[in-house]
TIBAPA-213774 format. One record per residue (C-alpha): residue in three letters; x, y, z. Coordinates in steps of 0.1 Angstrom, whole numbers, padded with zeros to 4 digits, always signed. Layout:
BEGIN
ALAXYZ
...
% end
This chain:
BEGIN
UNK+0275-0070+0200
UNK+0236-0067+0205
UNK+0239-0034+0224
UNK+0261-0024+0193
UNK+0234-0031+0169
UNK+0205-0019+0192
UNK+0224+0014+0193
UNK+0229+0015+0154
UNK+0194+0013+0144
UNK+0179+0037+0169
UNK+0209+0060+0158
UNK+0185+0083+0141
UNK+0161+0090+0170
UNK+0134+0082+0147
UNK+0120+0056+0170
UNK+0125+0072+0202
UNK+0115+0109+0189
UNK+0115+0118+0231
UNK+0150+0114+0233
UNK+0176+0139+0229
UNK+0195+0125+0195
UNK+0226+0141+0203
UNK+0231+0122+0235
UNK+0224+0090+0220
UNK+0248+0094+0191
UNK+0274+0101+0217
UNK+0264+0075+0235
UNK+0268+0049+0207
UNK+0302+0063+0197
UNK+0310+0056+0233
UNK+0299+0023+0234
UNK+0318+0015+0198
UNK+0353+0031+0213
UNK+0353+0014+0243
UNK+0350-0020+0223
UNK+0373-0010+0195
UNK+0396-0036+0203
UNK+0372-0065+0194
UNK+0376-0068+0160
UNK+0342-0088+0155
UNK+0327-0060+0168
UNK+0346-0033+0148
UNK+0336-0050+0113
UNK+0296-0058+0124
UNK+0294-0018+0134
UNK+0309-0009+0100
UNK+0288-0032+0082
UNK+0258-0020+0098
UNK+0269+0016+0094
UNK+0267+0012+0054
UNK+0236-0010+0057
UNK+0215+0020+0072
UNK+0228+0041+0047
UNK+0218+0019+0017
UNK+0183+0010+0033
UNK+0173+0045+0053
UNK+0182+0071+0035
UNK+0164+0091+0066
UNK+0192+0081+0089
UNK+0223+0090+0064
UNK+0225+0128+0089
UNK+0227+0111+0121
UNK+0245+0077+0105
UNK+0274+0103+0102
UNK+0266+0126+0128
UNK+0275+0087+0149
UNK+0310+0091+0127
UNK+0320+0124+0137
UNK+0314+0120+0172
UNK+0340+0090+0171
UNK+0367+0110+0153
UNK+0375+0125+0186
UNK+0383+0091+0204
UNK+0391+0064+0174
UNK+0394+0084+0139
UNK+0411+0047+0125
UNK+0377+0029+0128
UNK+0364+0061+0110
UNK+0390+0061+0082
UNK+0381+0016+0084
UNK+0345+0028+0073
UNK+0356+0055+0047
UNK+0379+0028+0035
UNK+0348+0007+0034
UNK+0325+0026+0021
UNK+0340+0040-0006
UNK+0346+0000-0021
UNK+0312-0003-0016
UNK+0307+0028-0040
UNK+0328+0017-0067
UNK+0311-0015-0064
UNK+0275+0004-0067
UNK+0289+0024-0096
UNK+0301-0005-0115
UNK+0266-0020-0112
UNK+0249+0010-0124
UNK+0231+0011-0091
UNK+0229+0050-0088
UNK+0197+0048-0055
UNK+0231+0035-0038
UNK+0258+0054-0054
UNK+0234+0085-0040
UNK+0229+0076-0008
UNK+0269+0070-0002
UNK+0277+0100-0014
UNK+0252+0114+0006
UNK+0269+0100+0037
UNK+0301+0109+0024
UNK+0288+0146+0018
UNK+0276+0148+0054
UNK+0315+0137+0067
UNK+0329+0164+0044
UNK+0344+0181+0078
UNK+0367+0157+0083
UNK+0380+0150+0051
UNK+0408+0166+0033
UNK+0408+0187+0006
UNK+0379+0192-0012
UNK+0366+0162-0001
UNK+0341+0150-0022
UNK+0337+0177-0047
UNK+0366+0160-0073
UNK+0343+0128-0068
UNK+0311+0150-0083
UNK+0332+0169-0108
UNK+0340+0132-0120
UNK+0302+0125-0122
UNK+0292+0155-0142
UNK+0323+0150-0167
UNK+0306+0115-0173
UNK+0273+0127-0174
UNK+0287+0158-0199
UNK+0298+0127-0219
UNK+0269+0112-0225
UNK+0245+0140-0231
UNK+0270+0146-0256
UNK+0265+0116-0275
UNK+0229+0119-0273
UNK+0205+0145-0265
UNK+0180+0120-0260
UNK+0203+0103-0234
UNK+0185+0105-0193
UNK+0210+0085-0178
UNK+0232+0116-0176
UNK+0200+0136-0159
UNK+0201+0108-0136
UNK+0236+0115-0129
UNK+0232+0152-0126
UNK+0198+0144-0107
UNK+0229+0126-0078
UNK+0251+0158-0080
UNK+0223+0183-0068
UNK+0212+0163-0042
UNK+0244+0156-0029
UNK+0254+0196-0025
UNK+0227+0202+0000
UNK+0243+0180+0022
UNK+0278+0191+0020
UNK+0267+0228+0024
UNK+0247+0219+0055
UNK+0276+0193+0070
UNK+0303+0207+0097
UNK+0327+0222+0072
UNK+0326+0253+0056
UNK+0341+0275+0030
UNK+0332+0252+0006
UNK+0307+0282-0013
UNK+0336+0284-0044
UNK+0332+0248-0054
UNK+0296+0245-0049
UNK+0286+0273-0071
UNK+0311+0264-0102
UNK+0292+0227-0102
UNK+0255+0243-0105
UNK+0272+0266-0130
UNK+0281+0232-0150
UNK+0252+0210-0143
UNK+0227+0245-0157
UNK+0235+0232-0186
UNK+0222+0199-0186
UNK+0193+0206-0157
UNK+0182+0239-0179
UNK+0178+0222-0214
UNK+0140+0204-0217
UNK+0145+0172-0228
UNK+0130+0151-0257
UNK+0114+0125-0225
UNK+0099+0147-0206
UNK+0066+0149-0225
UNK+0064+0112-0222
UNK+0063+0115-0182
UNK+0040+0144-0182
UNK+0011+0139-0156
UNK-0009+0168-0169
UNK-0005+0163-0212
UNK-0024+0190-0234
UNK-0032+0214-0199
UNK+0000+0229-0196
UNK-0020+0268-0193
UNK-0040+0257-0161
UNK-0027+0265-0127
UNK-0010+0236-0113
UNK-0004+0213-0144
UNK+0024+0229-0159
UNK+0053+0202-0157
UNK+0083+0208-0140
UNK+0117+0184-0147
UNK+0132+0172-0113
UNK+0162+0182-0121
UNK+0152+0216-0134
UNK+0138+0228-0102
UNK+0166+0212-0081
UNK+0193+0234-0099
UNK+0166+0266-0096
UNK+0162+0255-0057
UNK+0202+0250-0054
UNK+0205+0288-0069
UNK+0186+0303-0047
UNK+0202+0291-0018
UNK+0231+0299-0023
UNK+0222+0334-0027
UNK+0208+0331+0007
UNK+0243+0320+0019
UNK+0230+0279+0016
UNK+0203+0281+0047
UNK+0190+0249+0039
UNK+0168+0254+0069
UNK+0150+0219+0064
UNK+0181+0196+0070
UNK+0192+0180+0102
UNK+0226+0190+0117
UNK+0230+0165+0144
UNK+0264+0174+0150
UNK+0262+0208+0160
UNK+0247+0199+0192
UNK+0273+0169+0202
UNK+0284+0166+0242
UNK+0325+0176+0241
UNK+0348+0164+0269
UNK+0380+0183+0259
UNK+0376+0213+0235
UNK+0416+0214+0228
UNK+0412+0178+0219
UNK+0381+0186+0194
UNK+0388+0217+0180
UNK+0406+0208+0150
UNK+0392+0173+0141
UNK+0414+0146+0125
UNK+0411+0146+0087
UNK+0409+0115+0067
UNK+0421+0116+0029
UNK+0387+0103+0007
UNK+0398+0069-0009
UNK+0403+0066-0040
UNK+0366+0063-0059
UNK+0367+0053-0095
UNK+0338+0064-0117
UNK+0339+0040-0148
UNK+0339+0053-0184
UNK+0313+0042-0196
UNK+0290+0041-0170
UNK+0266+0011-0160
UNK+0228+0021-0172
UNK+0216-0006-0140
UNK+0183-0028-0143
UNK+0160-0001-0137
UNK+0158+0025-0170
UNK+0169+0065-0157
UNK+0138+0085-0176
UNK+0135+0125-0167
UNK+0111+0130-0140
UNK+0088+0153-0132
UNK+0075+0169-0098
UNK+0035+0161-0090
UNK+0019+0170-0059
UNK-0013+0162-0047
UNK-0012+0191-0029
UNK-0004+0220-0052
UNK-0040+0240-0050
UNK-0051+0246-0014
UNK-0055+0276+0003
UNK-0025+0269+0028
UNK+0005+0257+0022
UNK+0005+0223+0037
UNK+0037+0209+0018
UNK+0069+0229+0004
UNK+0062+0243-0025
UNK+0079+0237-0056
UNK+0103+0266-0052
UNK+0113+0256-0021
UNK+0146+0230-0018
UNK+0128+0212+0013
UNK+0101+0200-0008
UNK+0129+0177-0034
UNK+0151+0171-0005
UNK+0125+0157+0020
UNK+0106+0138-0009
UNK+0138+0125-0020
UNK+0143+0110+0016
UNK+0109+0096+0017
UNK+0108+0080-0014
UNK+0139+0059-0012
UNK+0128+0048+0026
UNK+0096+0038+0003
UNK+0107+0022-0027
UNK+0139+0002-0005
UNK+0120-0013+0023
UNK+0094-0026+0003
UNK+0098-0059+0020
UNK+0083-0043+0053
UNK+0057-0020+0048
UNK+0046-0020+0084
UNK+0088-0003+0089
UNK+0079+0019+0059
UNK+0048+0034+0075
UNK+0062+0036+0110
UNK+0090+0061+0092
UNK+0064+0085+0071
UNK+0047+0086+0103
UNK+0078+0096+0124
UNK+0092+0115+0093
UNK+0095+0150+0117
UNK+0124+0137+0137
UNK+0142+0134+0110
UNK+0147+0169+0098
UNK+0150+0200+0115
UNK+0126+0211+0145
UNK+0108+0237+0127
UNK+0104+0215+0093
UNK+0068+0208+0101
UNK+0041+0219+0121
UNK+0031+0196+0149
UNK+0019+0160+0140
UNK-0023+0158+0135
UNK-0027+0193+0135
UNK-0063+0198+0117
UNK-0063+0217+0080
UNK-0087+0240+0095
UNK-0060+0253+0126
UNK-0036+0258+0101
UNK-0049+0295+0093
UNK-0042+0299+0130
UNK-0005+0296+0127
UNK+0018+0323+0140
UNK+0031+0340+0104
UNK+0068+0329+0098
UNK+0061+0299+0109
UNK+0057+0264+0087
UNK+0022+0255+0080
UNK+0037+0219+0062
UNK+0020+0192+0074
UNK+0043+0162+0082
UNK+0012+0136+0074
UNK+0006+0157+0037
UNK+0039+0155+0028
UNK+0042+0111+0034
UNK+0012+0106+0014
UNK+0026+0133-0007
UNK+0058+0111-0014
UNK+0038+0075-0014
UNK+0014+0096-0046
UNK+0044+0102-0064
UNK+0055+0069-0066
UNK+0020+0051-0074
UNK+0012+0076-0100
UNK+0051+0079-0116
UNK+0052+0071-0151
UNK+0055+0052-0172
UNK+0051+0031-0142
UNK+0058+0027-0106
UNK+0093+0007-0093
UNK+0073-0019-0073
UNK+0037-0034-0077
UNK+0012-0006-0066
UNK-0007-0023-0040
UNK+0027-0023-0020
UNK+0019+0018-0022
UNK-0018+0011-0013
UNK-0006-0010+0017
UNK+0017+0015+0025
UNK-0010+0038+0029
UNK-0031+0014+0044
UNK-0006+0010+0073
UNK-0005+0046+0080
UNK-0034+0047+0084
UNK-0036+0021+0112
UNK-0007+0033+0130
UNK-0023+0071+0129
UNK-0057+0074+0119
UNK-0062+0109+0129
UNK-0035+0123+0112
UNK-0031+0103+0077
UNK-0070+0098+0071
UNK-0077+0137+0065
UNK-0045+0137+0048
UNK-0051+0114+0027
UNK-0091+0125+0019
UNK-0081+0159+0009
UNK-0056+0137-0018
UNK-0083+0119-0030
UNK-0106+0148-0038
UNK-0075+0161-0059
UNK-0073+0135-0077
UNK-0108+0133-0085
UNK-0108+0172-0095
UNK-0079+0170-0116
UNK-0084+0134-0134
UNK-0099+0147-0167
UNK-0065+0163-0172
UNK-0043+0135-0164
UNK-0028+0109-0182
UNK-0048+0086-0195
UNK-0023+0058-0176
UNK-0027+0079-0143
UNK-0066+0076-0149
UNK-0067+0040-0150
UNK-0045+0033-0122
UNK-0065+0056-0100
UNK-0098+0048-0116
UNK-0121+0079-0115
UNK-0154+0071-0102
UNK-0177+0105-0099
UNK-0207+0113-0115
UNK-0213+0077-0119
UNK-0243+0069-0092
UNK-0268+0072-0119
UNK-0253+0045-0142
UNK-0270+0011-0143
UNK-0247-0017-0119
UNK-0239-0034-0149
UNK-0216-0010-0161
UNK-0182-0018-0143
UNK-0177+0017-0131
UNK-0209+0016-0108
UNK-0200-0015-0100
UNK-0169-0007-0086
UNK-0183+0019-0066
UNK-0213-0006-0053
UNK-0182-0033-0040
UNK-0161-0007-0027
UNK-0185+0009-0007
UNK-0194-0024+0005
UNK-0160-0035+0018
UNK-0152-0002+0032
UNK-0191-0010+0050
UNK-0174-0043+0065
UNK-0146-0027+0082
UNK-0164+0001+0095
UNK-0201+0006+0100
UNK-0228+0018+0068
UNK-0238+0048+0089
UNK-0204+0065+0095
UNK-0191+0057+0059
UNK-0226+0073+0044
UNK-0217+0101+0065
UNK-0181+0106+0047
UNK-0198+0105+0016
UNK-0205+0130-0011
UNK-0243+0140-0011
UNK-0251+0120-0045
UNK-0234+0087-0033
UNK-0253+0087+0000
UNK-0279+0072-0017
UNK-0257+0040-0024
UNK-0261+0032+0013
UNK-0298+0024+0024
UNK-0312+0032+0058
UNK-0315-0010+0056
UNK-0277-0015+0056
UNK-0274+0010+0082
UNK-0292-0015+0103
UNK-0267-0034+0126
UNK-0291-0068+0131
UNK-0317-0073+0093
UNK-0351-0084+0105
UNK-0364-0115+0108
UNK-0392-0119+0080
UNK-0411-0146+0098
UNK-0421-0115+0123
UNK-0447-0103+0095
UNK-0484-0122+0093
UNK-0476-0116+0055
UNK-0449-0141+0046
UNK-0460-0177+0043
UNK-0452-0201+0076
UNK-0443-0171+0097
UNK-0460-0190+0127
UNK-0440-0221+0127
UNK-0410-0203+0115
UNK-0410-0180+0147
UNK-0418-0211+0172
UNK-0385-0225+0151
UNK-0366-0194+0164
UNK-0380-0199+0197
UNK-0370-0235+0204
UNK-0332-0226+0184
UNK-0330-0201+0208
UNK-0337-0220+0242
UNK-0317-0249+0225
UNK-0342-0273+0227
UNK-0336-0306+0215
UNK-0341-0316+0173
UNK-0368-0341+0181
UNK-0392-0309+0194
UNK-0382-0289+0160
UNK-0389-0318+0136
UNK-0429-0313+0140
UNK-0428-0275+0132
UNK-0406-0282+0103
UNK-0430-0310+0091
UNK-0459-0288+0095
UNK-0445-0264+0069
UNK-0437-0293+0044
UNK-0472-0310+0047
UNK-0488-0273+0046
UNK-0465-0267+0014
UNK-0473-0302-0006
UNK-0505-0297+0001
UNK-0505-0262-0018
UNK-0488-0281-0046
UNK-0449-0274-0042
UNK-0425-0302-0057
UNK-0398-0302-0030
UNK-0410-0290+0001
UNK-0378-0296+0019
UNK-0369-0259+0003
UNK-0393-0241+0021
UNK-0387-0255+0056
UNK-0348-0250+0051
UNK-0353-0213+0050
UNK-0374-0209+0077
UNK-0346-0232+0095
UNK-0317-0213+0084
UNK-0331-0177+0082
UNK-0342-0184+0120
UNK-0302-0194+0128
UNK-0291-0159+0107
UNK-0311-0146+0128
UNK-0295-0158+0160
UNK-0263-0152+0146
UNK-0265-0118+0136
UNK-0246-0103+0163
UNK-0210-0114+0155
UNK-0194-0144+0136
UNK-0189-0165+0164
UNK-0230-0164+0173
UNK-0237-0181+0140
UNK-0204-0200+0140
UNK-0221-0216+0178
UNK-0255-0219+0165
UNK-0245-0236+0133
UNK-0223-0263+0151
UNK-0253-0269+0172
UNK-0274-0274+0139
UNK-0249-0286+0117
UNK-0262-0324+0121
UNK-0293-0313+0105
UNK-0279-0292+0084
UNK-0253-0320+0073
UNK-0285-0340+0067
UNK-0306-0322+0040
UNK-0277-0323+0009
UNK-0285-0357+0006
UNK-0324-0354+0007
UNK-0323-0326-0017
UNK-0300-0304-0036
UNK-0323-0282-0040
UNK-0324-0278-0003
UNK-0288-0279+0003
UNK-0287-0243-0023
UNK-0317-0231-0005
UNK-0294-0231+0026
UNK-0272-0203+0005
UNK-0304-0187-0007
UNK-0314-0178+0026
UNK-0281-0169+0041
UNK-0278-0143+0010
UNK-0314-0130+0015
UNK-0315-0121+0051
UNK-0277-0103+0043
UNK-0289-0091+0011
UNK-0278-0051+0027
UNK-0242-0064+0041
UNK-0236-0095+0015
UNK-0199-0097+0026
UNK-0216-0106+0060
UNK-0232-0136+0039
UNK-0203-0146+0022
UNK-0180-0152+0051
UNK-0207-0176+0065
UNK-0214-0194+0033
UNK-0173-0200+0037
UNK-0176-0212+0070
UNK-0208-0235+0053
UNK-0185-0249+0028
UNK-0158-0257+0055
UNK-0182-0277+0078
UNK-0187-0294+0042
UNK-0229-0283+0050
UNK-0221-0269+0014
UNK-0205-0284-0017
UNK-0182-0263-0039
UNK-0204-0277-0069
UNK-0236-0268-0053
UNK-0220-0231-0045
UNK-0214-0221-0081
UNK-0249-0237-0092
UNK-0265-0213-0070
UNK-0242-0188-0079
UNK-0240-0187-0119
UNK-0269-0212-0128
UNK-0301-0206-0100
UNK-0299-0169-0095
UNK-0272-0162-0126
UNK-0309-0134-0136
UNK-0295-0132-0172
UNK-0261-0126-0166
UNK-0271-0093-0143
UNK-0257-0111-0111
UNK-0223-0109-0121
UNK-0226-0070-0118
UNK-0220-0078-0080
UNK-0187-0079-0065
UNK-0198-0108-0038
UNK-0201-0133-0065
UNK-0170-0130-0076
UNK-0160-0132-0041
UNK-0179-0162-0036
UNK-0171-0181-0071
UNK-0135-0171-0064
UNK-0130-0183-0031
UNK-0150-0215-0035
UNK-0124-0225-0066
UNK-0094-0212-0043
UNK-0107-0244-0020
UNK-0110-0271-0046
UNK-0075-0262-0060
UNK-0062-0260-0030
UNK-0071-0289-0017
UNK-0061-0308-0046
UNK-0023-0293-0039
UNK-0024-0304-0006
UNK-0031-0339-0015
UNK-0003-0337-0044
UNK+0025-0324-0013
UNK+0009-0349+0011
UNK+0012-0377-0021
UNK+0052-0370-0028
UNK+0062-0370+0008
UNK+0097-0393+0009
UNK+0089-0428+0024
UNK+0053-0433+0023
UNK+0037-0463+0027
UNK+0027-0478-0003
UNK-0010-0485+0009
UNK-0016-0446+0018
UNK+0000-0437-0015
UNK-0024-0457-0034
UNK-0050-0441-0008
UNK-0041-0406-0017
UNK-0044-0413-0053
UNK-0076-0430-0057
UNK-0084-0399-0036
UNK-0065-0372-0061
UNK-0087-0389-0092
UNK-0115-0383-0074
UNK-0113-0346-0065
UNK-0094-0339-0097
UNK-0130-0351-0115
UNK-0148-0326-0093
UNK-0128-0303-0098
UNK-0132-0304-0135
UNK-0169-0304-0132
UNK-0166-0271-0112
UNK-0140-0254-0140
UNK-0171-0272-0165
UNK-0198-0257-0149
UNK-0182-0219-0139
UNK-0173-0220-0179
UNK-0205-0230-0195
UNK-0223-0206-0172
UNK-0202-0177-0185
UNK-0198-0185-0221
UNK-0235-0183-0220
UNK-0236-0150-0205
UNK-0211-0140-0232
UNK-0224-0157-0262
UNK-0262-0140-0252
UNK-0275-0175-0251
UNK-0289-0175-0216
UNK-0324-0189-0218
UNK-0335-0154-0198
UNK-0316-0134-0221
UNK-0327-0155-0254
UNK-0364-0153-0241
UNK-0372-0120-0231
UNK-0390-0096-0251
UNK-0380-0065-0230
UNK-0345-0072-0228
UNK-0317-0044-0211
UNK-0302-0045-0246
UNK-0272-0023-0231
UNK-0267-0038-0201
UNK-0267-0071-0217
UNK-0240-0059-0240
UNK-0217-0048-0211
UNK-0219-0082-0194
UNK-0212-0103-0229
UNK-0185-0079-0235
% end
């Protein structure tokens, strides 16, 4: 039964795009005939067969393709799955679960040679009369466009399947369904990407359904080419052509289509088609008056919105999303924007890569929302991008500058979701824009490296990377005469590096705090701490592990000075922070690994954060403190669940119970002081009460006002 299911899911020669799909459909019918007589296996390869068409609407072509090659041998377990899936159907329609109701009469559609009759025409003729019903009732009804929406997508596929003469019936639905796909409806305004810019090239808005029946139209003039769609059964191995040519015919099952229909969870609103593609020079997607560009983006964004538990299976699929339509869909995978003028003419210049992110934009800028939480869609993109870096990342750049280009005529919605940040560099860091920019420049800076991502940068944001966070190791400040202990801070590095003992670092350290009392300084400890600690940075810089190994060599010291001084103990953040002031997520990640080896206290974290260096309220402008204040107050409630699971484990002893709680009380205090302090600092900030902000004469008046609010 594994080889069965194996078979199944590789049925669409989307993961094996090497293979020759034809053979391995045969093969798998094979396999399922020879076993027919097994009836577990019978019912787990019909299951499975309806569970790929549900869940990958890019299979449903060679999911049936699979079906007619085992009509030759064992048409009874192909009439068991017809039987099967057309329960399933009036289960879906009952439900008002029309993705599904689609994508089974989509599988249906493609079987249409070897059923009788008509098929599955009386089954769409049904839908429209429901549809007709309801639009009847009310104009402002969409749940009928939805249903129309399933009828025009479901022709394609029973024009391209392995019957024929089918033309009459086709072109008396579209006549129908002009009615309803013509008429603009009362919605659509409400959907509209582009409001108010109707006259500029590119923003008109175009219903779905509208440009489906237009599409439809025109190909059947052309004698339904449908050049885009698979035919995986055209090509299938025969062993005896008397025994094939005429092909056992099933009747379709029964299919009831309730009256009324089921609306389903999800409200059916009128869409409309965007593209982030619509004004390049070449044509890297369909265009709009093509049926591949509906038909393909219909595919894609079911795989999308259905396996939105996997999104590394999603990705994998927009990235193999050429094998699953004909051979001469796309042009070949990666190929640069720039090659594509080089094309032969007559041949497609749609770029497989454009036309994923293509389908993964439509979804996270649909309105009046999106069908799952949008950073599935950025993760989605995110994964392409890992599995094919050369191909999506262009891709996607040349998306991103449409967007950018186009976002003073979008919808305000669209705007916020995609949050336009150009022409901002000169605004001051307190405004949330720049802000944005600043932190997202900075994390893109710790997965890559500040010199190549200044180098992907327009010319006026260059300037927000600095030659100094283009620098791989920061310098060590001791090195200059200029800054105060410099000579026993650089014998300090010296002895840290040979790992010399702690008993021949004490005197150096000493020598700075007697030099420093002597010039009048209250806590001394301060100033040897950072000479101590910027001197293990400095170690350290070459990866996390080098300061991970010098810090557990130190850490007894470390450990030490908390207790001595808490002034010390923040000094030790101070001078992590300073010597990663260019790469502060670098700074942040070791203050974690501080607060882990309990070097730092989660109290003494947010002090420094929001009380020593809180610089009238200005320090909040940077993303790393809310990294910092964030993660520290993840740990402290955390901790505290933890010890509440630990606590109400069944059957513990009564002595560790009362353990557990004296230690709950105890954290739950400090954790109230934390919430205390984190609050007080803010409220400040917001009231304007700050002593910095109260005192100065020359305040930032607007920048002051951002940050209160």
């Amino acid at each position: 039964m594994a080889a069965i299911e194996e078979a199944t899911i590789v049925v669409s020669g989307g993961f094996e795009p090497l293979k020759k799909t034809d053979e391995e459909i045969q093969a798998l019918a094979n396999t399922v005939a020879e076993s027919y007589e097994d009836d577990e296996i019978r019912a787990t390869f019909s299951d499975l067969i309806l569970q790929l068409v549900v869940e990958q609407a890019l299979k449903v072509p060679f999911v049936a393709a699979v079906l007619l090659a085992l009509n030759v041998n064992k048409p009874e377990l192909v009439y068991e799955v017809l039987m099967k899936a057309t329960v399933a159907l009036d289960e879906y329609f009952r439900a008002g679960a029309w993705r599904e109701v689609k994508l089974l009469l989509r599988f249906l559609a493609c079987l249409q040679g070897i059923l009788e009759d008509e098929g599955v025409f009386p089954v769409l003729e049904e839908l429209f009369s429901r549809a007709a019903d309801l639009q009847a009732a009310s104009v402002d009804d969409s749940l009928g466009l939805a249903m129309v929406k399933i009828i025009l997508l479901t022709i394609p596929y029973v024009m391209a399947s392995s019957a024929s003469g089918f033309e009459t019936q086709a072109n008396n639905l579209l006549e129908k369904t002009d009615i309803i796909a013509s008429a603009p409806h009362a919605l659509e305004a409400l959907v509209d990407p582009y409001p108010g810019s109707a006259d500029e090239a590119g923003h008109e808005a175009q219903s779905i359904i509208g440009l489906l029946q237009k599409q439809l139209q025109a190909e059947a003039v052309q004698s339904w080419q449908l050049a885009c769609l698979p035919r995986p059964w055209r090509n299938l191995p025969v062993k005896d052509e008397e025994e094939t040519a005429t092909p056992t015919k099933h009747a379709l099952p029964p299919i009831n289509v309730p009256s009324p229909v089921s609306p389903g969870a999800r409200p059916q609103l009128p869409e409309t088609y965007f593209s982030v593609y619509a004004d390049q020079d070449v044509e890297t997607v369909p265009p709009a008056s093509s049926i591949a560009s509906l038909i393909v983006r219909d595919a894609l964004v079911d795989t999308i919105n259905t396996l939105d538990y996997n999104r590394n299976a999603t990705a994998k699929f927009l990235i193999d999303l050429d094998c699953y339509f004909s051979a001469e869909t796309f042009v070949k995978r990666a190929t640069p924007f720039d090659r594509l003028k080089e094309v032969e003419e007559g041949k497609s210049t749609w770029k497989p890569e454009d036309v994923a992110v293509d389908a993964v934009f439509s979804q996270l800028l649909q309105l009046p929302d999106a069908e799952h939480k949008l950073v599935y869609y950025h993760a989605v993109l995110t994964e392409s991008c890992k599995i094919a870096p050369a191909a999506i990342a262009p891709s996607l750049g040349r998306a991103i500058r449409y967007l950018y280009r186009n976002v003073d005529a979008m919808d305000l919605e669209l705007v916020y979701r995609f949050m336009d940040w150009v022409d901002d560099v000169e605004l001051p860091l307190a405004k949330p824009k720049k802000a944005f920019t600043v932190g997202a420049l900075e994390k893109e800076i710790r997965l890559s490296f500040a010199q190549r991502i200044r180098g992907t940068l327009p010319e006026p944001y260059q300037a927000l990377i600095t030659e100094a966070k283009e620098k791989d190791i920061p310098d060590f400040k001791y090195n200059s005469d200029q800054t105060p202990y410099a000579p026993q801070a650089r014998e300090i590095l010296r002895l840290l590096r040979a790992k010399a003992p702690d008993s021949e670092l004490s005197p150096h350290l000493e020598s700075i705090e007697s030099e420093a009392s002597s010039l009048g300084v209250d806590d001394s400890l301060v100033l040897s701490t950072d000479a101590y600690m910027t001197a293990i940075c400095f170690i350290g810089s070459k990866s996390l592990s080098h300061v991970l190994s010098c810090i557990e060599r130190c850490k007894d010291r470390l450990l030490a000075l908390g207790p001595r001084s808490e002034a010390a103990r923040r000094q030790i953040i101070t001078s992590v922070m300073e010597y990663w002031a260019e790469r502060p997520g670098v700074g942040v990640n070791i203050v974690d690994k501080l607060l882990n080896y309990t070097i730092l206290t989660p109290i003494s974290v947010i002090q420094w954060a929001l009380a020593d260096h809180i610089r009238k309220g200005k320090i909040l402008a940077h993303a790393h403190i809310y990294e910092i204040v964030a993660s520290t107050t993840h740990k402290v409630t955390n901790r505290i669940r933890q010890i509440v699971i630990a606590r109400n484990q069944p059957g513990l002893p009564a002595e560790q119970a009362a353990m557990l709680d004296e230690t709950l009380e105890k954290e739950r205090e400090l954790m109230k002081e934390l919430f205390a302090t984190v609050e007080d600092a803010l409220l400040s900030v917001a009231q304007g009460v700050v002593d910095e902000m109260a005192e100065s004469r020359n305040q930032d008046t607007e920048g002051e006002a951002l940050l209160r609010g």
